[in-house]
VOKEPA-361471 format. One record per residue: residue in three letters; x, y, z of N, C-alpha, C in turn. Coordinates in steps of 0.05 Angstrom, whole numbers, plus 5000, padded with zeros to 4 digits. Atoms other than C-alpha are relative to their C-alpha. Last residue first. Example, Ala and Ser with C-alpha at 12.3 -4.5 7.8 and 13.67 -1.06 7.14 Angstrom:
# residues 2
SER498449764999527349795143498550225014 ALA501849765000524649105156501850245000 
# end
This chain:
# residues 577
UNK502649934983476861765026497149944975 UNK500549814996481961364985496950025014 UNK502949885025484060664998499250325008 UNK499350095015490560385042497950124973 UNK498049805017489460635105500249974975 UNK500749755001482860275111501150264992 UNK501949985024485359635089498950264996 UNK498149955031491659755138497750044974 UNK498349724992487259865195501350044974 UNK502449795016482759215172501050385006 UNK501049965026489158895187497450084985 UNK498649885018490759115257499650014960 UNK499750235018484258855288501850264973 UNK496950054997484159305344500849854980 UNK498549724996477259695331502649815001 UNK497650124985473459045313502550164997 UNK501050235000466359345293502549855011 UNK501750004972468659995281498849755017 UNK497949924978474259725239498850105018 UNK498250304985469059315205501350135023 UNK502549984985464560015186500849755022 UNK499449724972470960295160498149915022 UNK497050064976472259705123500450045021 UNK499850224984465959745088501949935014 UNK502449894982466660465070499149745014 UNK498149994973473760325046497450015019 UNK497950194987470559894995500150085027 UNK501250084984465160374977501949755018 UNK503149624980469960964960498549705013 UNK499450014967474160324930499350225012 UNK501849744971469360054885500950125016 UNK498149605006473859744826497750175017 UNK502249965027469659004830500150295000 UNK499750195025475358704869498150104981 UNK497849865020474959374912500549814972 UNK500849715019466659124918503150144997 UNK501849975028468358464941500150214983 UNK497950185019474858534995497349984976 UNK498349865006469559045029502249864975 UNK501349905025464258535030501950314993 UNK499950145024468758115064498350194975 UNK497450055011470658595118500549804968 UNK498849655014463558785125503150004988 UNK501150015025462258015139499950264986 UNK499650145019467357925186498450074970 UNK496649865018466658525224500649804980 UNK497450225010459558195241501950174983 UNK498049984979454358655277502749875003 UNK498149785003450158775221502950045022 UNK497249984983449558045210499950195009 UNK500450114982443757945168501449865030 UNK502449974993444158505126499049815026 UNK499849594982451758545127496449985010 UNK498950064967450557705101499750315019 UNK502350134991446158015044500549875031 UNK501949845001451058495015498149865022 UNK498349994968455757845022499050305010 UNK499550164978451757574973500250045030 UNK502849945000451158204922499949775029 UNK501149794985458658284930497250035013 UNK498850124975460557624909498950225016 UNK501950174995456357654848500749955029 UNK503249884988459358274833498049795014 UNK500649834989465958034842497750105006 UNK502249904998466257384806498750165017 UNK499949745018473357234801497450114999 UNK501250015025472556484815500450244981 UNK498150165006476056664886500149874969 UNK496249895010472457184890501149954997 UNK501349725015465556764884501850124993 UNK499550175020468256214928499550174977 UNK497350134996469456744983499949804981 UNK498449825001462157034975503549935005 UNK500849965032459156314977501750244983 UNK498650255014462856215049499750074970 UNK497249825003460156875073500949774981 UNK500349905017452456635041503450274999 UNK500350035026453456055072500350194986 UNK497750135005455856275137499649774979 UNK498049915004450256795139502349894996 UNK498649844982444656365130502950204997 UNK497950104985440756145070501550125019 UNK499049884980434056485063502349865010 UNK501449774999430155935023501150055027 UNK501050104975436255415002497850305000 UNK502449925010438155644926497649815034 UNK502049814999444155804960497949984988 UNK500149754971446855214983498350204999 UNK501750274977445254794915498950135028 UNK503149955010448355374872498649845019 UNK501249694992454155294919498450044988 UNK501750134965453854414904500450385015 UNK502950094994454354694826498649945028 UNK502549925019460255084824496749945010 UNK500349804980464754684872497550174990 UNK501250164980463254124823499550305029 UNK502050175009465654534767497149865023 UNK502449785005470554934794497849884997 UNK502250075017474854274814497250234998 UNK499450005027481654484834497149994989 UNK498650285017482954154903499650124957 UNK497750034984481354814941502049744983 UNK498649785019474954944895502750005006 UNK500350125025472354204917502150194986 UNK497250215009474054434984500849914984 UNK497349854996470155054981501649884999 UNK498249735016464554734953501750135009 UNK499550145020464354205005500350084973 UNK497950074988463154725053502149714976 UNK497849765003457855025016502750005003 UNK499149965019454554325010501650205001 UNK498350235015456254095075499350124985 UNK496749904995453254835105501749724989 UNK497949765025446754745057503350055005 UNK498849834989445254065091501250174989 UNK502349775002441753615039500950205013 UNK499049835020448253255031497650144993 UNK502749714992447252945103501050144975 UNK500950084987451452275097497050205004 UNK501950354997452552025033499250105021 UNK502149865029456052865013497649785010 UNK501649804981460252785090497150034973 UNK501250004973462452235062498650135005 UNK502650205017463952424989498949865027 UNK502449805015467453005015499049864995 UNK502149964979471052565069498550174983 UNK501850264986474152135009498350165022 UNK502750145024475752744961499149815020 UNK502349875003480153055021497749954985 UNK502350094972483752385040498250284995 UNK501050285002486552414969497550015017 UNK501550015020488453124965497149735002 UNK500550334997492053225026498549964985 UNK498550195030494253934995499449705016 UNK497149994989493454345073501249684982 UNK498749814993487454705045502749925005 UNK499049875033484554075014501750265003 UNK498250155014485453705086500950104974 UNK497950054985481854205125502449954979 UNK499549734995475654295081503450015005 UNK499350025021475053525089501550274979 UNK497150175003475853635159500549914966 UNK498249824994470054195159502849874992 UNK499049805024466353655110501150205008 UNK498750165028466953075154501650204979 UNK497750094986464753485226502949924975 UNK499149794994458553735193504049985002 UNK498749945030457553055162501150205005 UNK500249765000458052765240500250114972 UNK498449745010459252035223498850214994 UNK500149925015455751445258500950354998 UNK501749844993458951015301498850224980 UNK503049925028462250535265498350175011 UNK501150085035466750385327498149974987 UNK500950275007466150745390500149944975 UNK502149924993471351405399497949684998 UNK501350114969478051315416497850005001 UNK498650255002480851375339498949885024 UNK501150225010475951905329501249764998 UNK502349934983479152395379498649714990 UNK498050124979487152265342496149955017 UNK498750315009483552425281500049835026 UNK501950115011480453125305499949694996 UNK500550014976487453245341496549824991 UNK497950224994491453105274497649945035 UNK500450175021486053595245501649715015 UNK502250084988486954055305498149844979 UNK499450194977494354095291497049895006 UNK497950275000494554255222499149835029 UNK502650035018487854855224502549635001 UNK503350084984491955145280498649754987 UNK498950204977499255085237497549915015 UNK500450305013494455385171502449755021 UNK498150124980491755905216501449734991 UNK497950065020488456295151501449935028 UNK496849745000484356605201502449974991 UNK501549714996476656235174502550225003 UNK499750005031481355605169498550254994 UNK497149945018482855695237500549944974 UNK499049725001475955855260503249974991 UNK501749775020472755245225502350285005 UNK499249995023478054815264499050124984 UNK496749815001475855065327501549984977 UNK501049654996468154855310502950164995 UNK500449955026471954115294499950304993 UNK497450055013475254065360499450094960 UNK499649754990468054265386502450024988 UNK502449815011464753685345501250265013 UNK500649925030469953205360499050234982 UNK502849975005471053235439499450094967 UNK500450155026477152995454498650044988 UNK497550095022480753545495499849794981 UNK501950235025473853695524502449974982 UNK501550194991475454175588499849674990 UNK498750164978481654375563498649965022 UNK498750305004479254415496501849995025 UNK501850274998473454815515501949794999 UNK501150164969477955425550498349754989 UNK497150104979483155515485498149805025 UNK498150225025476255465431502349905020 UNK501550255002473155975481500449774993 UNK501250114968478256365488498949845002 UNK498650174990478656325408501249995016 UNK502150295013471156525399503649875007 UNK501450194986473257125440498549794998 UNK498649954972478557435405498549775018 UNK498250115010474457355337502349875027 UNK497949904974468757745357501649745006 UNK497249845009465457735287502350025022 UNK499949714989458657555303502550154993 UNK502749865016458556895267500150335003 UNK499349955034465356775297498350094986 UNK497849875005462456855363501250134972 UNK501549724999456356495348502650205002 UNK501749875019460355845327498450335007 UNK497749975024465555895388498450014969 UNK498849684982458955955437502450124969 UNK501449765014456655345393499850335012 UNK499149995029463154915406497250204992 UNK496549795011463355185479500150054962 UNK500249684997455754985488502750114997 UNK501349805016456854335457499350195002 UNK497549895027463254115497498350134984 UNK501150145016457854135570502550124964 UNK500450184997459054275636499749764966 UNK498050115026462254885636500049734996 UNK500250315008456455215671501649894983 UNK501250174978456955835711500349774994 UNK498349934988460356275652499149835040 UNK495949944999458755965598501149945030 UNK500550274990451056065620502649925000 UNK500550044974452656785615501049705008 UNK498149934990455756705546499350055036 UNK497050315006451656165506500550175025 UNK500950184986444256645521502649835004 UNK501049924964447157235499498249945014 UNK498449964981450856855445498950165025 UNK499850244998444256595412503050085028 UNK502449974988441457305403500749695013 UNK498749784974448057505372497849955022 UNK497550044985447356815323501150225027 UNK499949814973440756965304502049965013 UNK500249725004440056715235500350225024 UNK501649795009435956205239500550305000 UNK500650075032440755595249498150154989 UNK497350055015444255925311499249934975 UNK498849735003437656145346502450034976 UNK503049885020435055415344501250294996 UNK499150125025441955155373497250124982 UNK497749885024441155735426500949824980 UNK501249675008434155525451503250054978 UNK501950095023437254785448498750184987 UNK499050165021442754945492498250034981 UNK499549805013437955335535501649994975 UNK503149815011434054755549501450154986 UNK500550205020440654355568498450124982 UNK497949985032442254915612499649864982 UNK498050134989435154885651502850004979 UNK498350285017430155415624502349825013 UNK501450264981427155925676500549714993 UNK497750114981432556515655498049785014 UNK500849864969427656975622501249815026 UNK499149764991431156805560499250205021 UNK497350025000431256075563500650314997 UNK499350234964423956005580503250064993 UNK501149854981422656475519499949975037 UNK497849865005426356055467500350225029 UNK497649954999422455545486501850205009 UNK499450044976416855805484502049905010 UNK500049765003417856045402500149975039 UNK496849904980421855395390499150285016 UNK500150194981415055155354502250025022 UNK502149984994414955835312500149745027 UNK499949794980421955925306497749965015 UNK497550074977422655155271499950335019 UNK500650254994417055305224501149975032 UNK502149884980419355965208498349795001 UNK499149754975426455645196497950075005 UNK502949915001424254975157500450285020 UNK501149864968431254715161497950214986 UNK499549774993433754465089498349965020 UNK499549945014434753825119498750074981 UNK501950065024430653505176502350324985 UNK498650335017434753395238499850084981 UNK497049974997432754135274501249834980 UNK499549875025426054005259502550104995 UNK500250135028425853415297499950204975 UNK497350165001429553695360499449894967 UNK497349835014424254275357502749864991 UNK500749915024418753835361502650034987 UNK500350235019420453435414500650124973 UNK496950075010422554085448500049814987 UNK498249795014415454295444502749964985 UNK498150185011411553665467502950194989 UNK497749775025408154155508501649855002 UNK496649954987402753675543500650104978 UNK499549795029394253805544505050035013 UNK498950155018391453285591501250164983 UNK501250105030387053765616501049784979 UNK503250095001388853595688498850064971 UNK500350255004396153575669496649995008 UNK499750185019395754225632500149745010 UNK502549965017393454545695500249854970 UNK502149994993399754305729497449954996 UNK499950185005404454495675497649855019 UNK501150005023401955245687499949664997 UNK502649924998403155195760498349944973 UNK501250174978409854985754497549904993 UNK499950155023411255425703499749765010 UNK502049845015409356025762499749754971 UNK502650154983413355605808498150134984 UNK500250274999419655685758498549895016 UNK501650115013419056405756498849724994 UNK503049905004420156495818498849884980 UNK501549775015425856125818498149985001 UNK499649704984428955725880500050264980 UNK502849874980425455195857502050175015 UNK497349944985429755095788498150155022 UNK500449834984425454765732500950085036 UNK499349765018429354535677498050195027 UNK497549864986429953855716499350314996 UNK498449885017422953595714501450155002 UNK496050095000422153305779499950094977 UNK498349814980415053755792503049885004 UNK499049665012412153425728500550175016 UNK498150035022413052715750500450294994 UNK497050054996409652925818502249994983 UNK498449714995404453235781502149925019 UNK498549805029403852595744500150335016 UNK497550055004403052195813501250194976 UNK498549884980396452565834504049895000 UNK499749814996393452465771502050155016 UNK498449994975393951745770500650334997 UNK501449864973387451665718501649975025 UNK500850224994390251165667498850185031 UNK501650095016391251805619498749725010 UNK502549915003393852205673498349894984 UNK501750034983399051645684497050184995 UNK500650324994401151555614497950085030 UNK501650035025401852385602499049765005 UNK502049844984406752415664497250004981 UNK500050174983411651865631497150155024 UNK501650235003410652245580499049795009 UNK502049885009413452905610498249804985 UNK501649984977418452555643497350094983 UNK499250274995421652265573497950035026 UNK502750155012419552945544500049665014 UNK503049954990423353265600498049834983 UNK502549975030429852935586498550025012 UNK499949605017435353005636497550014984 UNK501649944970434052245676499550324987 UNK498849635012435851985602498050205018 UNK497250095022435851105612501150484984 UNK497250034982432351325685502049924968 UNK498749794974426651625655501749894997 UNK499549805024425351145586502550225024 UNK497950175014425450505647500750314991 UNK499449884975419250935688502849974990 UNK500549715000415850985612502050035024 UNK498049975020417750195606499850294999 UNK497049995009414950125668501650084980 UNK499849864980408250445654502849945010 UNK496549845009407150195598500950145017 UNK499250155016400949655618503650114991 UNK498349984981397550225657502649854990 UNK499250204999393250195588502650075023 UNK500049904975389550955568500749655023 UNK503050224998388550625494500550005031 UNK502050005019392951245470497449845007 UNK502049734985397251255533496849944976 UNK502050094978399150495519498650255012 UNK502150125010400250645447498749985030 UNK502049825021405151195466497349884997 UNK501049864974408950895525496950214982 UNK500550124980410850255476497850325018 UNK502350045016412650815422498549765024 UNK501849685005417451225469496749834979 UNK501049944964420350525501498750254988 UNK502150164991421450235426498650125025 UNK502149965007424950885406497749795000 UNK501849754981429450915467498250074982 UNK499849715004431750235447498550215012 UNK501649865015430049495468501550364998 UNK500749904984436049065471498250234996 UNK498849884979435948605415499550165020 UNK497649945016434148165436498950064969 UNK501249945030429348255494501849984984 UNK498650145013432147935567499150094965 UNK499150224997428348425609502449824986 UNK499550014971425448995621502049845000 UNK498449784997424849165552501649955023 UNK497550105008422348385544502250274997 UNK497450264981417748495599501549984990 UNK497949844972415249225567500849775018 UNK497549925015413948795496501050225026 UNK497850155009409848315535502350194985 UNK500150124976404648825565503149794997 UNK497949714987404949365503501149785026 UNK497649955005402948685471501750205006 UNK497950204997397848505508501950014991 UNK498749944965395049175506501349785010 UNK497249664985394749245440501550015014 UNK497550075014390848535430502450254999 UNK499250314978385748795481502749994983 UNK498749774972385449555440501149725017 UNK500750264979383749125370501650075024 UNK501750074985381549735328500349695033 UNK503050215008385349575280497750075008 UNK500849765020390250305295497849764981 UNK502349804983390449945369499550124971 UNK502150124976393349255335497950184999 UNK501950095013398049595289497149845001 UNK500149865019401849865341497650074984 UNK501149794979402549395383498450194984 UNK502450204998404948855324497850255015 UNK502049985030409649465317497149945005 UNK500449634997412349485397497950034963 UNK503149994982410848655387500550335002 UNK502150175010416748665331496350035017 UNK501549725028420249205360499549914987 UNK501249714987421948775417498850104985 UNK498749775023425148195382497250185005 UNK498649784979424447645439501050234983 UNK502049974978418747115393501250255024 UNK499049824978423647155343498050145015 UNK497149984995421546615299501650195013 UNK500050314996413946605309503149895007 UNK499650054973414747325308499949645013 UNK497149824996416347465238499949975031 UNK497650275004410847065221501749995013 UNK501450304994405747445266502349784994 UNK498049974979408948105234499149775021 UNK496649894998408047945165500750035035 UNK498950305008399947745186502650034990 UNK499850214982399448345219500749804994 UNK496949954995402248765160499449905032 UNK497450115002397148385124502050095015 UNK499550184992391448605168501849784989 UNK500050104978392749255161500249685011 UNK500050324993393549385094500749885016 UNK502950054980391950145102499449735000 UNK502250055028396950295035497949975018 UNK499749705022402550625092497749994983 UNK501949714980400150085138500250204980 UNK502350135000403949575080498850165020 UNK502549885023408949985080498149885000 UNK500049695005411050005148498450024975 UNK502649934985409349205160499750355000 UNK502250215011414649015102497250095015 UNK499849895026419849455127497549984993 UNK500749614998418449155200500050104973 UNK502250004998419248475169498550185021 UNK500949995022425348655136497749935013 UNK499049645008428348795204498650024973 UNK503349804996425648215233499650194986 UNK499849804981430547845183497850085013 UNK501350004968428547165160500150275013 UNK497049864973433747335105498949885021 UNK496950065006429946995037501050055019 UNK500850255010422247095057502849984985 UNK500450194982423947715085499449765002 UNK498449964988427048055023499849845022 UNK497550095026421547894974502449915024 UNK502250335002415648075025502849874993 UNK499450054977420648785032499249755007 UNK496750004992421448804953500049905028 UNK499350155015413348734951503849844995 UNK499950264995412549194995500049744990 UNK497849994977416849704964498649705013 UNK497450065007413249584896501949925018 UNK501750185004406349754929502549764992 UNK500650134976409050284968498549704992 UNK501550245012411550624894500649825024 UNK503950055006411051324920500149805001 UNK501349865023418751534900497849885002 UNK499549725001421551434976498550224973 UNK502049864976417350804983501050304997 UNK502649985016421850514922497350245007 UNK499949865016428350764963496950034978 UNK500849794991426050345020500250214971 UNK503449984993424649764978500250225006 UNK501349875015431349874948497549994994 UNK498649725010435649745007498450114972 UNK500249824976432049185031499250314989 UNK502949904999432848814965498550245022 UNK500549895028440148974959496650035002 UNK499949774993439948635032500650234977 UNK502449744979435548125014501250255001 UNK498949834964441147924969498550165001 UNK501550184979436847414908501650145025 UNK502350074996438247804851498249905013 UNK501150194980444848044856497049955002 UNK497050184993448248364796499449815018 UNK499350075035440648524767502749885012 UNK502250324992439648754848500249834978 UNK497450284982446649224845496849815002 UNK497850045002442549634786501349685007 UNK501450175022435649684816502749854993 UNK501950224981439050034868500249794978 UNK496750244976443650424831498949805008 UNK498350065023437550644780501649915004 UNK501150275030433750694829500249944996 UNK499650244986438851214867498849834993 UNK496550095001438851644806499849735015 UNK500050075021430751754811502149794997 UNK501950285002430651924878500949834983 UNK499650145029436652424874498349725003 UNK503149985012435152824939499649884975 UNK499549745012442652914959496850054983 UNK498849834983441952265009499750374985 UNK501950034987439251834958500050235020 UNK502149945026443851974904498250045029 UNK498549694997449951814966497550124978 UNK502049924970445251194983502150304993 UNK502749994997446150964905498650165027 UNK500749905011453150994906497050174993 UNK498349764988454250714956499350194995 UNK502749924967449650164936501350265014 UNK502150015011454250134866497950015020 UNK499649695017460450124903497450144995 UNK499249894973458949474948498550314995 UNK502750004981456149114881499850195026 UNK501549875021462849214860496650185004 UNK499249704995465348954916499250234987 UNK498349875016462048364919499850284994 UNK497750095007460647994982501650114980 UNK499149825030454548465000502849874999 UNK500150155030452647935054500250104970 UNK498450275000457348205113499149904964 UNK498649875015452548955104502649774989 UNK497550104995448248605150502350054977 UNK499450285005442249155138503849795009 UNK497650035009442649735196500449794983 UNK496550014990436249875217500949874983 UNK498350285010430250085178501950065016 UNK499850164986426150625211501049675010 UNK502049994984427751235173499449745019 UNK501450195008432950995122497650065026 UNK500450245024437551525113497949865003 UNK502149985021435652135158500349774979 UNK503349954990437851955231498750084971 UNK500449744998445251725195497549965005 UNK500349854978447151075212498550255003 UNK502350204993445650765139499650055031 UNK503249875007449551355113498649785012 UNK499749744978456051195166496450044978 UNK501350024972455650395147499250355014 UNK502550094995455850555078498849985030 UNK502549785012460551075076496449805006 UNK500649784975466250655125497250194986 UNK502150074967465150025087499550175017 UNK503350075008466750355025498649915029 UNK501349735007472750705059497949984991 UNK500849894968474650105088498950244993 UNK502950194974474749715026499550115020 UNK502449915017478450254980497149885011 UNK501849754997483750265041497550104979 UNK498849825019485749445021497950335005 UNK500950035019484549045087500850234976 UNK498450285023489748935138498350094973 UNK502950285014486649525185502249914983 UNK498350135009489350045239498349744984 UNK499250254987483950565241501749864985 UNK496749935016482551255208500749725024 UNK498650284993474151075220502549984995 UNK500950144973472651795240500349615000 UNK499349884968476952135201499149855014 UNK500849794992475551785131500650005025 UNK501250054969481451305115498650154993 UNK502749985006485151425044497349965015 UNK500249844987491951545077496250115001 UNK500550104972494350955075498450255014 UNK502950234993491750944994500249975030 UNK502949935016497751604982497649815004 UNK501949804983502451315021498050115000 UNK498249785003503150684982499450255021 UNK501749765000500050005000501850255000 
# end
């Protein structure tokens, strides 16, 4: 193996291996998009063992990176494809039921998933199989599929959590409730595999719905596997009022953490929760907000609107840090990055409990322009969180952001060095992929930069900051073209943010395309005004496009904006009044 193929690893699986680096790199994309919360919705992980040929390998890779960037069609066509090479591997079949279901044809998918489980035995195909089939309202087939499928794994949890399921939406509430009853012993218990935190949320669900005491452990279980989570309490408080234990669910909803009894306000939200448990009426809120968060492009007045209490508990100080976290990750992807830091920077300063409030303190920062104090931040998280990926990453944004190309070296080696200790195959951060891919093209590692761009592309390539980001590295390695098109992609997002539309402006001048860079980064000033960065860029625009009267006038507005920052001094000296 030469230097050049040892080096062809992505970041997070860069492990010691025998096999040839074109194999590990396939096996690392597939297994990281089939991880990812948006590939396959409630399919787990096929056995990826029985794709023997490699080819075949490629060609599904292929197909879930199509899939991933919204290319229905494309992926199909892969799909379909590796099934013609293999015509009888369920897990080809698997894999291009769901994709069928993606373009409508639920009739096709189940049919693939029938296909698939009647060759593998899997449960897992016979969940597939009982999804779509509900999807068409063929209820009492996707009982009879999940009946079979239980005959032979009579301890496969999320077989009876389904069966459950499908039961109470028959009509058959008894048969429901026997199986909320058996599938919370084998949570409890010996279940294989072990049940999850989305069997225990659907389990607590059916048994509120058909008001069934029945889930009541596996609700007390949900608590203690994520004692922090209010929706976890908060459903577990939902179950009882729905089996008429009133007086216990306002106990559940006086241990929710976020509320702090030595605030006022926090007996006044008390109070409110309270009255919502006698109407039954719960604020799933943060549920919400976590799922619109996932979902690629981000639905922003969507996502403000359901974040809007939230946001409002976290700025009247009654929110628990976790809470506020979440207020300021909603803030951060809509555009409000100064509204986000003066919620990060208090809390900061009491609570250093956590690497994702440093790494999005260090994002708002930068957003904002205050450069100084995003890398404080960046010094004090990593010696809380000296492994911590996602914050290690944030700090690597800002040293490719200040041309730090020793910073931008070491915390790449450090990034690496993080994912070498972390669990194997876990699934891969794209954010994380395509800063480091970024990384690598800046500092000429060519190779390993094409492999985490096509990573980070399989895993979340709906995400405008991977594409933007992935355009810059594309343009870093040479390829206009590609860089080109995945920034059209970014910006034709509705209202892309400011670190797209700086990023876009910086591929733009770098292309030579001044006005177009200007108009962009016109648009960041607008939604920044408080970012020296982005006045400073739209200054470098408009002299490239012979403006310098308005040049210096953006400079001037920076250097107010970051008075010590010797080089916007020189920019200013340097152009007439």
């Amino acid at each position: 193996m030469n230097a050049a193929e040892s080096r062809r690893g992505a970041i997070i699986l860069r492990r010691p291996t025998v096999i040839h680096s074109f194999t590990m790199v396939l096996f690392a994309t597939v297994i990281s998009v089939l991880c990812s919360p948006n590939a396959f919705g409630q399919i787990d992980r096929p056995t990826l063992d029985q794709i023997e040929d490699p080819t075949v390998r490629a060609i599904v890779v292929r197909g879930m990176t199509a899939r991933q960037t919204g290319q229905s069609n494309e992926a199909l066509q892969f799909l379909e494809s590796a099934l013609q090479m293999r015509p009888n591997d369920a897990v080809v079949m698997s894999l291009l039921a769901r994709i069928r279901a993606d373009t409508g044809d639920l009739e096709g998918a189940a049919y693939l998933a029938r296909e698939a489980f009647a060759r593998s035995g899997n449960p897992r195909d016979a969940l597939q199989l009982s999804e779509f089939l509900v999807r068409q309202g063929r209820l009492s087939e996707a009982l009879d599929a999940l009946d079979a499928a239980l005959l032979d794994h009579p301890t496969y949890t999320s077989l009876l959590v389904e069966r459950a399921e499908v039961r109470r939406d028959s009509g058959d509430r008894e048969g429901a409730e026997k199986d909320v009853e058996a599938a919370t012993t084998l949570a409890l218990g010996d279940g294989q595999p072990p049940a999850g935190i989305r069997d225990l949320d659907t389990i607590v669900s059916v048994a509120e719905s058909i008001g069934s005491p029945a889930g009541l452990e596996a609700a007390r279980k949900r608590v203690s596997m994520d004692p922090g989570s209010v929706a976890a309490r908060v459903s577990l408080a939902s179950l009882l009022i729905a089996i008429g234990d009133t007086a216990s669910a306002r106990q559940t909803l006086d241990q929710i953490p976020y509320l702090d009894p030595m605030d006022s306000a926090a007996g006044t939200l008390r109070s409110q929760l309270a009255v919502r448990a006698e109407s039954t009426n719960f604020d799933g809120d943060n549920e919400t907000v976590r799922s619109l968060l996932s979902k690629f492009p981000i639905d922003r007045p969507r996502l403000l609107a359901a974040a809007a209490g939230l946001i409002e508990r976290a700025e009247n100080g009654s929110a628990a840090p976790a809470e506020t976290d979440l207020a300021a990750h909603v803030l951060l992807r809509t555009n409000r990055a100064a509204d986000a830091l003066a919620l990060l920077e208090p809390l900061l300063e009491r609570d250093v409990s956590s690497p994702e409030r440093f790494g999005m303190t260090v994002e708002a920062q930068r957003r904002a322009g205050t450069l100084t104090a995003a890398r404080i931040a960046c010094s004090d998280g990593q010696l809380f969180f000296q492994d911590n990926i996602r914050l290690l990453a944030e700090c690597m944004q800002l040293s490719l952001h200040e041309v730090d190309e020793a910073g931008a070296r070491d915390l790449l080696l450090r990034v690496r060095r993080a994912a070498d200790i972390s669990p194997p195959l876990e699934p891969v951060d794209a954010r994380v992929e395509v800063l480091a891919a970024e990384t690598m093209a800046w500092l000429h590692d060519d190779v390993s930069a094409q492999t985490s761009i096509e990573l980070a592309l399989a895993i979340n390539g709906l995400d405008p900051f991977v594409q933007i980001h992935a355009a810059s590295a594309y343009l870093k390695l040479g390829d206009r073209e590609r860089a080109d098109n995945l920034m059209t992609k970014a910006l034709a997002t509705a209202d892309p943010d400011d670190d797209v539309l700086r990023t876009a402006g910086r591929i733009r001048m770098a292309l030579g395309q001044f006005k177009s860079a200007e108009e962009l980064l016109s648009r960041a000033t607008t939604q920044t005004p408080d970012s020296s960065i982005a006045f400073e860029l739209l200054g470098d625009a408009t002299l490239g496009a012979t403006a310098p009267v308005e040049a210096r006038k953006a400079y001037e507005r920076a250097l107010e904006l970051d008075p010590t920052n010797p080089t916007l001094k020189s920019k200013v000296d340097g152009l007439p009044n």
